[in-house]
C-alpha positions in Angstrom: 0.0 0.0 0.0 2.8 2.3 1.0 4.6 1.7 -2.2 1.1 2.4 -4.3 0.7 5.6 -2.3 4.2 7.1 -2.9 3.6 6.0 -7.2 0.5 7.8 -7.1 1.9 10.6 -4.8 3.4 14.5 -6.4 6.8 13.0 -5.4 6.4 9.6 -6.8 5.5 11.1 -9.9 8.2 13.3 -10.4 10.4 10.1 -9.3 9.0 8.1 -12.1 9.7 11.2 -14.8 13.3 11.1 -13.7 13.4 7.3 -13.8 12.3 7.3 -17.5 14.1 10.3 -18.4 17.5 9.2 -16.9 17.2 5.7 -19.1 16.3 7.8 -22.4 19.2 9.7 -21.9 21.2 6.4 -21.6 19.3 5.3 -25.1 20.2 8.7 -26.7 23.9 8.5 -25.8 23.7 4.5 -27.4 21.9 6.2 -30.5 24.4 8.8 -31.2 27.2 6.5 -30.8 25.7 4.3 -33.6 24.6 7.3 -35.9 28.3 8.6 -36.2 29.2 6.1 -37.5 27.8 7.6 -40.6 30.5 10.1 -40.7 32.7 7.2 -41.0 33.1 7.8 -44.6 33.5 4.8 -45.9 29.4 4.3 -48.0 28.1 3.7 -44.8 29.4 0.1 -43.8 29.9 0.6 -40.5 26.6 2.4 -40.0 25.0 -0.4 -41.9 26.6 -3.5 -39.5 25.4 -1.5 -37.0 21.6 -0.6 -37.7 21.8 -4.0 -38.8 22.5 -5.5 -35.6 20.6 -3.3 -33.7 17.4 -4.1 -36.0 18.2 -8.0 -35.5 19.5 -8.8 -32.4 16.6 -10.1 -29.5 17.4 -8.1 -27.0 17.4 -5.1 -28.9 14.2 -5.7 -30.5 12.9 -6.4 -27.2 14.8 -2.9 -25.5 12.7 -0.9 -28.1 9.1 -1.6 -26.5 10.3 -0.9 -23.5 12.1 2.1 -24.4 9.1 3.5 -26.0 7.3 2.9 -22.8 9.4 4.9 -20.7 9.4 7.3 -23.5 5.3 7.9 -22.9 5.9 7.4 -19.2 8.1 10.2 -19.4 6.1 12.5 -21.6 2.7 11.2 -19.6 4.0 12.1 -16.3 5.9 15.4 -17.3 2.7 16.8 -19.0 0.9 15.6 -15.8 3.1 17.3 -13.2 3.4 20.3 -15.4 -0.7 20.7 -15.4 -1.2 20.0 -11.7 2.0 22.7 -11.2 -0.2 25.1 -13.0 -3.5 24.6 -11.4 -2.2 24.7 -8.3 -0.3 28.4 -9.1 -3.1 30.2 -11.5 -1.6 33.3 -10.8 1.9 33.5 -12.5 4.1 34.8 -10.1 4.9 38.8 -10.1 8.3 38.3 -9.6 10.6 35.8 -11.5 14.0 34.7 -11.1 16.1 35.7 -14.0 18.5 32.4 -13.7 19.4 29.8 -16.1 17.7 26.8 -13.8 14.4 29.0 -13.4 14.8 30.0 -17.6 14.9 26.4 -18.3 12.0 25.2 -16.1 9.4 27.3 -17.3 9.5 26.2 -20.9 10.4 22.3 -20.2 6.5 21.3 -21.5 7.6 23.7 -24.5 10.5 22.3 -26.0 9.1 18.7 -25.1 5.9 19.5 -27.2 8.6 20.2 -29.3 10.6 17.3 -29.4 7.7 14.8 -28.9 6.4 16.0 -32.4 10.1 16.1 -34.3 10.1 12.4 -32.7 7.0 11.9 -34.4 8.0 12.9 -37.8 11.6 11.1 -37.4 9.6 7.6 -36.5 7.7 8.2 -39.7 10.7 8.6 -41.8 13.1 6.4 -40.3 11.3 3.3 -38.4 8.0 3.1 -39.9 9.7 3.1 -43.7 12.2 0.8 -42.3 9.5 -1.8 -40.4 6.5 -0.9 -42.4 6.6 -0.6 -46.0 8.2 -2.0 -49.1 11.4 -0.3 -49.6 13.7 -2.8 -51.5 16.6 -0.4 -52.2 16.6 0.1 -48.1 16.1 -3.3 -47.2 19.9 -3.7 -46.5 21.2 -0.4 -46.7 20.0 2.4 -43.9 22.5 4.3 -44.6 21.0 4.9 -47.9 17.4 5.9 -46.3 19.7 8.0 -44.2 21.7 9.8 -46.5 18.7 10.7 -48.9 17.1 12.3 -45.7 19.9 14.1 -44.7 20.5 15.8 -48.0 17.2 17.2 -48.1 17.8 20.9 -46.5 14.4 21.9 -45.2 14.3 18.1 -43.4 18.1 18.8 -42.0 17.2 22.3 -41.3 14.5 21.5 -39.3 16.0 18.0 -37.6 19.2 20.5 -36.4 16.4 23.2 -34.8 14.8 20.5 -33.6 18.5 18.9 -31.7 19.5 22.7 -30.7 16.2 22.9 -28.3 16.6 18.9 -27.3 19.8 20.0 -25.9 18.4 22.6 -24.2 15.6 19.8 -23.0 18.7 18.0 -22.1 20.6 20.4 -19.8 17.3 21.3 -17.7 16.2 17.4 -17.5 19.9 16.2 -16.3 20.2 18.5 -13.3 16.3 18.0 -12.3 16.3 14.4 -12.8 19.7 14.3 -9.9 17.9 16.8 -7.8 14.2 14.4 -7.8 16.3 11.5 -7.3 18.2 12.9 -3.7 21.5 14.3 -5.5 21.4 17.9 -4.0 24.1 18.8 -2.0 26.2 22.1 -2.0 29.3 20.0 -2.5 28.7 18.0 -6.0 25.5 20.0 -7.7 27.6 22.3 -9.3 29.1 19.3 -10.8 25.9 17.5 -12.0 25.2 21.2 -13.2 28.3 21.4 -15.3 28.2 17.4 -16.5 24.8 18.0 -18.0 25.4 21.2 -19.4 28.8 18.7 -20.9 26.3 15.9 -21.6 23.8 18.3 -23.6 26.5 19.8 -25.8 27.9 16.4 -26.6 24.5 14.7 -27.4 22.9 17.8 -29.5 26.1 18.7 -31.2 27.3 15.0 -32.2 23.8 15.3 -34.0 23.8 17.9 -35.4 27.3 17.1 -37.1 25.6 14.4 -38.9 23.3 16.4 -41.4 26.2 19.6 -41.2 27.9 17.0 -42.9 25.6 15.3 -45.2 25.1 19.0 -46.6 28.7 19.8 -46.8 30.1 17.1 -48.8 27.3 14.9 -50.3 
């Protein structure tokens, strides 16, 4: 009883949100490893080997569904939290703090509207052609599917926008998902502050290399 009480409690919530959000960023850090590989420059056999055993392997296939559920966990709970915050406070406060934590917070349901919908769209061009329909010329080649996407500038345009305000997402969600789970202390925050701020940079810019480069010098 006590453990269904603190799940359904403001804190448990926010404890679940940090849960999931902590193993997606795992997942993104796995993703962009695999995806530069692309820049490997060598027609995308690396990248291929890779998505390759990524898309056959068991425990992969079976990491994806449960991914996706702390995915909508994530989203579900943060959209959740966020409305109850807002109810509760219908009167925006007269005074607000003009610092980067407080900057960050208040637009959190923003850029993850944001990224929820660019997620959307990059399912429907990567996994659902991939899983979903008959694409021959893809069948064995991703890096193909990849490479025609990525050459495209309105879609690279819009998938780097759409990685600038991730990282943003990113720098916010790694201090506040330390500070939910008990990791507040005068003495090592300002290092969570500064990994995440590292971590964000590394994750957003490592993407947004890949379609710099597809544009460049394909």
């Amino acid at each position: 009883m006590e453990n269904s009480a603190f799940i359904f409690s403001s804190i448990g919530k926010k404890f679940i949100v940090a849960i999931a959000g902590a193993f997606l960023m795992i997942f993104m850090c796995v993703h962009l490893t695999i995806n530069l590989f692309l820049l490997a420059g060598d027609d995308g056999k690396l990248f291929n080997e890779a998505s390759h055993f990524m898309g056959t392997n068991i425990i992969i296939q079976k990491m994806q569904w449960i991914l996706a559920i702390g995915f909508l966990l994530h989203m579900f709970y943060a959209a959740y939290v966020t409305i109850k915050n807002w109810m509760a406070r219908p009167v925006g406060y007269h005074v607000r703090r003009d610092t980067e934590t407080s900057f960050f917070s208040r637009y959190m349901i923003h850029t993850g509207i944001i990224i929820f919908i660019f997620i959307c769209l990059h399912l429907l061009n990567f996994f659902y052609k991939i899983k979903f329909t008959d694409m021959a010329e893809y069948e064995h080649n991703h890096f193909l599917l990849v490479s025609s996407l990525f050459k495209q500038q309105t879609y690279s345009i819009i998938y780097i926008v759409a990685l600038i305000i991730l990282g943003f997402h990113l720098n916010h969600a790694f201090q506040s998902a330390f500070q939910t789970l008990g990791f507040n202390h005068n003495k090592y925050t300002p290092a969570i502050k500064a990994f995440g701020v590292i971590y964000a940079i590394i994750i957003a810019g490592g993407f947004v290399t890949i379609p710099i480069y597809f544009l460049l010098f394909f």
